[in-house]
C-alpha positions as CSV (number, residue, x, y, z in Angstrom):
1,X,13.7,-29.5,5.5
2,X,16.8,-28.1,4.1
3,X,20.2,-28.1,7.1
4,X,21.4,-25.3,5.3
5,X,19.3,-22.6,4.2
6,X,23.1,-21.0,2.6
7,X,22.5,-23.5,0.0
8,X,19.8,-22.9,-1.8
9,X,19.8,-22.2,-5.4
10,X,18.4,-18.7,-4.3
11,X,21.3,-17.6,-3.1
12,X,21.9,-14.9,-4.7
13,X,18.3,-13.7,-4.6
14,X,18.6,-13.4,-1.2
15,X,22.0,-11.6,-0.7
16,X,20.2,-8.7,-3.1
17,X,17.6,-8.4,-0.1
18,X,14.6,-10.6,-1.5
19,X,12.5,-12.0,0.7
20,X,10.8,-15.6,-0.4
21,X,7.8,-16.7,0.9
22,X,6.1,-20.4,-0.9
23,X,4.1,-22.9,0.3
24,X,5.7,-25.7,2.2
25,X,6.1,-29.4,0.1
26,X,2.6,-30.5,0.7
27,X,0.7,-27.4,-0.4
28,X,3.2,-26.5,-3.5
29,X,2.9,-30.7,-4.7
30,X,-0.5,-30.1,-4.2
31,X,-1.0,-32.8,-1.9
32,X,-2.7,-30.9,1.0
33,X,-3.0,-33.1,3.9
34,X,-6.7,-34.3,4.8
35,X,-7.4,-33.6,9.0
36,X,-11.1,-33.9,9.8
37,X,-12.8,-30.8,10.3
38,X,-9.4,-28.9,10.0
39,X,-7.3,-27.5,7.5
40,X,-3.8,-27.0,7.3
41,X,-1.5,-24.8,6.6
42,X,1.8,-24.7,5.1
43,X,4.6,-21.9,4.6
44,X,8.2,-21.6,3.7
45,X,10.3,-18.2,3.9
46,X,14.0,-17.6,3.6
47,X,16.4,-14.2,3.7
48,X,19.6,-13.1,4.4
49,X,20.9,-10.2,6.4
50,X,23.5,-8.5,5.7
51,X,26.3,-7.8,7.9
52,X,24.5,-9.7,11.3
53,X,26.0,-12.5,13.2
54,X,24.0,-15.3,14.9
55,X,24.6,-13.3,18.0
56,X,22.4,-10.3,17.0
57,X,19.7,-12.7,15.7
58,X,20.1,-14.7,18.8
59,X,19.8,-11.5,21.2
60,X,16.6,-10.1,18.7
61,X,14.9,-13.7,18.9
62,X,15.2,-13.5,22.3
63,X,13.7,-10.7,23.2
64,X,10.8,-11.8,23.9
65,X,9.4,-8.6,25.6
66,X,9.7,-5.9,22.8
67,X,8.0,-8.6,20.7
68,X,4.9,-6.3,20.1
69,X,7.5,-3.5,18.5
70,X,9.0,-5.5,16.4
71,X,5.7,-7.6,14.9
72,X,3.3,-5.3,15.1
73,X,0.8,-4.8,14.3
74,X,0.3,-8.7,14.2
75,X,1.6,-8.6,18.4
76,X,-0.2,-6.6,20.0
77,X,1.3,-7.8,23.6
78,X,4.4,-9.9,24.5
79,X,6.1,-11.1,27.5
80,X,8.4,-14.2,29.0
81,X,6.6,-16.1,31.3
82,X,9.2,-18.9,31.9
83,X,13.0,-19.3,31.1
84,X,15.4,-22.2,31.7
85,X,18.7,-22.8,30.0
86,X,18.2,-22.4,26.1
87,X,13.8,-23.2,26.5
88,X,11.4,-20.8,26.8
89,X,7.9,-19.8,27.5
90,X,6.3,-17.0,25.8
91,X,2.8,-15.2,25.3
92,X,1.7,-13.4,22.7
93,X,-1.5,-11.8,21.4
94,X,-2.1,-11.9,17.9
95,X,-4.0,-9.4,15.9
96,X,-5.3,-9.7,12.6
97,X,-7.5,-7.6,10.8
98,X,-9.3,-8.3,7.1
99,X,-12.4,-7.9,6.4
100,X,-12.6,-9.7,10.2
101,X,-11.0,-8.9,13.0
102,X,-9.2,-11.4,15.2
103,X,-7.2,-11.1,18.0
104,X,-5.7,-14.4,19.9
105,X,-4.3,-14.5,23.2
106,X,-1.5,-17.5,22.3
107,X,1.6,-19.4,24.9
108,X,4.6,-20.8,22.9
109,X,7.4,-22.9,24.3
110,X,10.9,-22.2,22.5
111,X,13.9,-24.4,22.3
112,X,17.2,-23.1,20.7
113,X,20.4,-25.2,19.9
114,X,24.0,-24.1,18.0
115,X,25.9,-27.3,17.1
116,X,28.3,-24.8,16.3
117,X,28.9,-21.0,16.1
118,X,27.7,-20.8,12.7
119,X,24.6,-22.3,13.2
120,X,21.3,-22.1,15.3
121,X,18.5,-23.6,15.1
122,X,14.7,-22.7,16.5
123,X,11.5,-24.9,17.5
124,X,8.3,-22.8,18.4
125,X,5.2,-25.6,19.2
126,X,2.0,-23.8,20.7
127,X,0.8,-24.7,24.1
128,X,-2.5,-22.7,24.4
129,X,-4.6,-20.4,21.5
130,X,-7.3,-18.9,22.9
131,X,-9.8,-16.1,20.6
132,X,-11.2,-13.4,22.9
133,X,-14.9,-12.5,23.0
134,X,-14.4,-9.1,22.1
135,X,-11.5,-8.0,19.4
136,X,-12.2,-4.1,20.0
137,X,-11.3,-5.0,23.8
138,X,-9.4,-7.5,24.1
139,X,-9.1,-7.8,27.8
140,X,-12.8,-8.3,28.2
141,X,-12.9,-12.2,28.3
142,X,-11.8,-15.3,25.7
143,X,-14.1,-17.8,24.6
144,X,-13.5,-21.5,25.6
145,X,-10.6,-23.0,24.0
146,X,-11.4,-25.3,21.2
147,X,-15.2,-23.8,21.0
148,X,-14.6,-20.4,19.2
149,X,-14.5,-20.0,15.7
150,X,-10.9,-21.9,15.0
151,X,-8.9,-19.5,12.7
152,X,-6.0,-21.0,14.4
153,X,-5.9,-23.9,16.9
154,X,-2.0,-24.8,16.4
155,X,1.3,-23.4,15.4
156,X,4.4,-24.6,14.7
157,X,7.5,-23.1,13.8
158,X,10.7,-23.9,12.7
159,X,13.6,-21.9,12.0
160,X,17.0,-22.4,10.7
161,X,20.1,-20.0,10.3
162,X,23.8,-20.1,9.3
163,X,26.2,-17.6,9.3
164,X,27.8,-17.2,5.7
165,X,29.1,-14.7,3.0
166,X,28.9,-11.5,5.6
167,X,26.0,-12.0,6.8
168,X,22.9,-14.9,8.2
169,X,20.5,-16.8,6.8
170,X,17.4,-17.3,7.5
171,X,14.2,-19.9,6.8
172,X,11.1,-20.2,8.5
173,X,8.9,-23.1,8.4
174,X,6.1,-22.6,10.0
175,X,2.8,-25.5,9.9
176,X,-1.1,-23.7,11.2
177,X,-3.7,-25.6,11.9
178,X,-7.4,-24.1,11.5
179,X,-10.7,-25.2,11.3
180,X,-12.2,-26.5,8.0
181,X,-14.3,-23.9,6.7
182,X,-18.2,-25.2,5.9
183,X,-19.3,-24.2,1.9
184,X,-22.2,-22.0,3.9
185,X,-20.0,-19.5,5.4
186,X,-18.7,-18.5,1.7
187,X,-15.0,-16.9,0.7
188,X,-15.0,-14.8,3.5
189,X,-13.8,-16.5,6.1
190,X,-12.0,-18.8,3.7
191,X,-9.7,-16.3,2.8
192,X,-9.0,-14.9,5.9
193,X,-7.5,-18.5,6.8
194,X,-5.7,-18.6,3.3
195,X,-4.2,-15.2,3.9
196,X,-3.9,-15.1,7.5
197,X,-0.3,-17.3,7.2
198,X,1.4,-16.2,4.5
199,X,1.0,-12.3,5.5
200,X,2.3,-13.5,8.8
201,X,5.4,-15.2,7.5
202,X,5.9,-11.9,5.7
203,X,5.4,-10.1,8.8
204,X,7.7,-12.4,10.9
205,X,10.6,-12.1,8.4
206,X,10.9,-8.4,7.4
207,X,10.2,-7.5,11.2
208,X,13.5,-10.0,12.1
209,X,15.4,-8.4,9.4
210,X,14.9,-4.9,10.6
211,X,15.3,-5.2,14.5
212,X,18.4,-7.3,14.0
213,X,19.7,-5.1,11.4
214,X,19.6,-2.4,13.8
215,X,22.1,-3.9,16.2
216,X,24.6,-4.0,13.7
């Protein structure tokens, strides 16, 4: 993991309002990392926006409740549930829609820290996913946790910012764990779980970008 996202030879890239999204180390070396019966995955994404301060991304971040406004459509629902000092807890339900439809009812503890005023960093470790029985009424029930169909049974995200050259930067690291996918089931489902990160990541980023360019 880089400590300074600012240096990355795609600076400049950045600054002209690209967004990158790669796979992480493992999955770009093509190493993927064996777990038994799971598969992971691995995603990297990077920005800059212009003219914010860590402030504004701090107060965006943080906002925990207008969440589902500023992911949607992939949050449906957002709220705090616990806060102390610079850690918090946080529920969200996730919505994804393919050619399936999935919708997760998933709690998050947060931690931030700022070594400095330039900088601020992010850990997001999942404490509880959860896929509801029915995704067309989502309220209706969940199935047992770790006995539904495991598109995603952990996520962890990592983010890293610095304020430089009139504006932030921003990288996202974020490592999913899902279910291995038997040869029997087909592409289908396969893809889903293939897709189902990096569109997220995509998601994540531009929807950052936009709420905390609005409080400029």
């Amino acid at each position: 993991m880089k400590a300074d996202p600012a240096s990355d030879a795609w600076t400049g890239k950045l600054r002209g309002g690209k967004v990158r999204v790669e796979p992480g180390v493992t999955l770009d070396s093509g190493k993927k990392i064996s777990v038994p019966d799971g598969m992971i995955q691995h995603w990297v994404g990077s920005m800059f926006m212009a003219g914010a301060s860590i402030v504004q991304v701090k107060a965006v971040l943080q906002d925990y409740e207008n969440y589902k406004n500023i992911y949607k459509p992939d949050v449906t629902e957002s709220r705090l549930v616990a806060h102390q000092g610079d850690e918090f807890d946080v529920f969200l339900r996730l919505y994804k829609k393919q050619i399936l439809t999935v919708v997760l009812n998933t709690n998050y503890h947060v931690r931030y820290s700022m070594p400095d005023q330039r900088h601020m960093f992010l850990i997001s470790h999942s404490t509880r996913i959860a896929e509801v029985k029915d995704a067309a009424n989502p309220d209706a029930g969940e199935k047992p946790v770790g006995d539904d169909t495991g598109f995603l049974w952990r996520l962890n995200s990592y983010w890293r910012f610095v304020e430089a050259d009139g504006g932030v930067y921003a990288e996202c690291e974020a490592i999913s764990l899902s279910r291995d996918v038997p040869a029997i089931i087909g592409w289908m489902i396969k893809g889903f779980l293939e897709k189902f990160p990096k569109e997220s990541m995509q998601n994540t980023l531009r929807g950052t970008e936009a709420a905390v360019l609005a409080k400029r």
